[in-house]
C-alpha positions as CSV (number, residue, x, y, z in Angstrom):
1,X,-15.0,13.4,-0.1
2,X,-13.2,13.8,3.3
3,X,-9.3,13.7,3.5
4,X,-9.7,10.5,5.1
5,X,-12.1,8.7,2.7
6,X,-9.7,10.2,0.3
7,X,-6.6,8.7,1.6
8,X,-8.6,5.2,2.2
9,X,-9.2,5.4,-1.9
10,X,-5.2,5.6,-2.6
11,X,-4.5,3.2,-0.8
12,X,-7.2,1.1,-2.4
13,X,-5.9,2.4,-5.9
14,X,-2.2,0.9,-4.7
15,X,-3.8,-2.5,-3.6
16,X,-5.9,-2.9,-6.5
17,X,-3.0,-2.1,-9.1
18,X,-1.0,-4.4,-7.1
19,X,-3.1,-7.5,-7.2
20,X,-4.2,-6.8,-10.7
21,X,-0.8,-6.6,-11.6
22,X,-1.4,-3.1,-13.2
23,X,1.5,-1.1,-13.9
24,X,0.1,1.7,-15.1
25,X,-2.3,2.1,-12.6
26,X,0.9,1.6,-10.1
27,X,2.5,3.9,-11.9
28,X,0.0,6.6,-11.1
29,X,-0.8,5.8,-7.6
30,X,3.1,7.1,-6.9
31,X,4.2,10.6,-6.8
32,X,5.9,12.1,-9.6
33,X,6.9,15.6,-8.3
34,X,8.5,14.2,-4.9
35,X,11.3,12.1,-4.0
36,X,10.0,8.3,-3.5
37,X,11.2,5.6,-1.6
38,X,10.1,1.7,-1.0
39,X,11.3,-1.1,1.3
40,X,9.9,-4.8,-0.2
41,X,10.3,-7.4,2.1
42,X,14.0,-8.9,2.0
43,X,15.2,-6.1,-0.2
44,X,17.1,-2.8,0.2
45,X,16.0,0.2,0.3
46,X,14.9,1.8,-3.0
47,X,15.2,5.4,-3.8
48,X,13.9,7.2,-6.6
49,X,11.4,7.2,-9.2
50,X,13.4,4.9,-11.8
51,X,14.6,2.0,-9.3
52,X,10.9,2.3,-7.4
53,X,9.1,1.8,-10.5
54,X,11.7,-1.2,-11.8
55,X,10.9,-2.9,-8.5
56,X,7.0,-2.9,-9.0
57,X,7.5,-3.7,-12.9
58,X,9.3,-6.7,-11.9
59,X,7.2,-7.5,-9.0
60,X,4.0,-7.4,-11.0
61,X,5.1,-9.2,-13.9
62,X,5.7,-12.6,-11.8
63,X,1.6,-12.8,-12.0
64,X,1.5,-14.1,-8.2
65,X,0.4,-10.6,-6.6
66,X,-3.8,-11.1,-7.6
67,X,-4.0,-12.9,-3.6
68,X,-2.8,-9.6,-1.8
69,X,-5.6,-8.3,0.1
70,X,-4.6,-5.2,2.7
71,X,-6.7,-5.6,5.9
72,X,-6.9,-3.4,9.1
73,X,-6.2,0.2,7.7
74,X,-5.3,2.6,9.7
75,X,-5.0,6.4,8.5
76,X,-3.3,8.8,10.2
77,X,-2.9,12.5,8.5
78,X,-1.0,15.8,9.8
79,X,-1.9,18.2,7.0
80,X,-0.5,17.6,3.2
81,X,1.4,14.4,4.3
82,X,-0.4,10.7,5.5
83,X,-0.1,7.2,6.2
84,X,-1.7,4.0,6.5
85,X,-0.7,1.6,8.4
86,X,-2.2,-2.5,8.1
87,X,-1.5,-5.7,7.3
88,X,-0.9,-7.4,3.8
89,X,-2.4,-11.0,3.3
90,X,-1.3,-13.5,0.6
91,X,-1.2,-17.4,0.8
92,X,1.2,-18.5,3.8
93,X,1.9,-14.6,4.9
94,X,1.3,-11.9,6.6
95,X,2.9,-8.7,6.2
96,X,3.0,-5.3,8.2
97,X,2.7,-2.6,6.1
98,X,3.1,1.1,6.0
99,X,1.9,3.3,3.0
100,X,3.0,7.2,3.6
101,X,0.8,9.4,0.8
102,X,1.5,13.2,0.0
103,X,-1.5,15.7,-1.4
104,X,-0.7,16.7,-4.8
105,X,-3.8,19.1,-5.2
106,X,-7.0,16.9,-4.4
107,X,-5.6,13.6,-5.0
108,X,-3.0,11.8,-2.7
109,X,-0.2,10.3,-4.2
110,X,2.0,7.2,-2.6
111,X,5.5,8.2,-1.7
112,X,6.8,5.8,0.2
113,X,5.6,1.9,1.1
114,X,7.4,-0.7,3.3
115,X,6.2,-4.1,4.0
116,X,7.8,-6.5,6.4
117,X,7.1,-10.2,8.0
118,X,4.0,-9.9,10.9
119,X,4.9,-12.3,13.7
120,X,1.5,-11.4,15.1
121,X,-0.7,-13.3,12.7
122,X,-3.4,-13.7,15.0
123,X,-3.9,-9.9,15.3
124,X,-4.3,-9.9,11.4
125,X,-6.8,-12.9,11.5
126,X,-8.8,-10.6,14.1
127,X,-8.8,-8.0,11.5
128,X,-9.3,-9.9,8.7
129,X,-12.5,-11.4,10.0
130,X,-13.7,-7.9,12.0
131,X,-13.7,-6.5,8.2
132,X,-15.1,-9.1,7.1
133,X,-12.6,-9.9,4.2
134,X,-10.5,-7.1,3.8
135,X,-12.2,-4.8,2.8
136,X,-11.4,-1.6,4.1
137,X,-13.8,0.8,6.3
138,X,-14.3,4.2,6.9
139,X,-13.5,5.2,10.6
């Protein structure tokens, strides 16, 4: 699998925990030899394993994350470190989001995600229906 397929499949394993509200599958997606850091929408910034993983545990236990779908992925990697960089969709929102991954090995592992209110809405809806869903492709 190329580094890029291979990055497109973590951040599928993040999305997919999150809208299955899996926390052990979120759990894994993250680093755990490396500093981590998150930024949800309308909250401070959250550093370190204990408060990162708190945050998702609390997130996913509301039961209103199965609508997420991430749309218009865009990888970018500079050697062990990459990112991703789309749009969230969930009923009435559209979030921009970035998703930075580290290579631990031959798996990539999140270390840091921040999501925050897309005033360009139509540019998601262009991406949403170019995918045709959501569903991510290989560029």
């Amino acid at each position: 699998m190329s580094d890029h397929a291979a990055i497109l499949f973590a951040n599928d394993a993040f999305y997919t925990a999150f809208a299955t509200g899996d926390f052990d599958r979120m759990a894994e997606v993250w680093a755990d030899d490396r500093d981590i850091t998150c930024i949800h929408p309308g909250w401070r910034p959250l550093v370190g394993r204990a408060d990162v993983m708190e945050s998702w545990a609390t997130i996913l236990s509301s039961g209103e994350t199965s609508d997420i779908r991430f749309v218009d992925p865009r990888v970018h990697a500079s050697g062990e470190t990459a990112y991703v960089i789309g749009f969230e969709r969930m009923p009435g929102t559209v979030l921009t989001a970035t998703n930075i991954f580290v290579r631990e090995g031959t798996i990539w592992r999140m270390v840091h995600h921040q999501a925050g209110p897309c005033q360009d809405r139509a540019a998601a809806d262009r991406a949403t229906a170019e995918t045709g869903a959501g569903e991510p492709t290989l560029q």
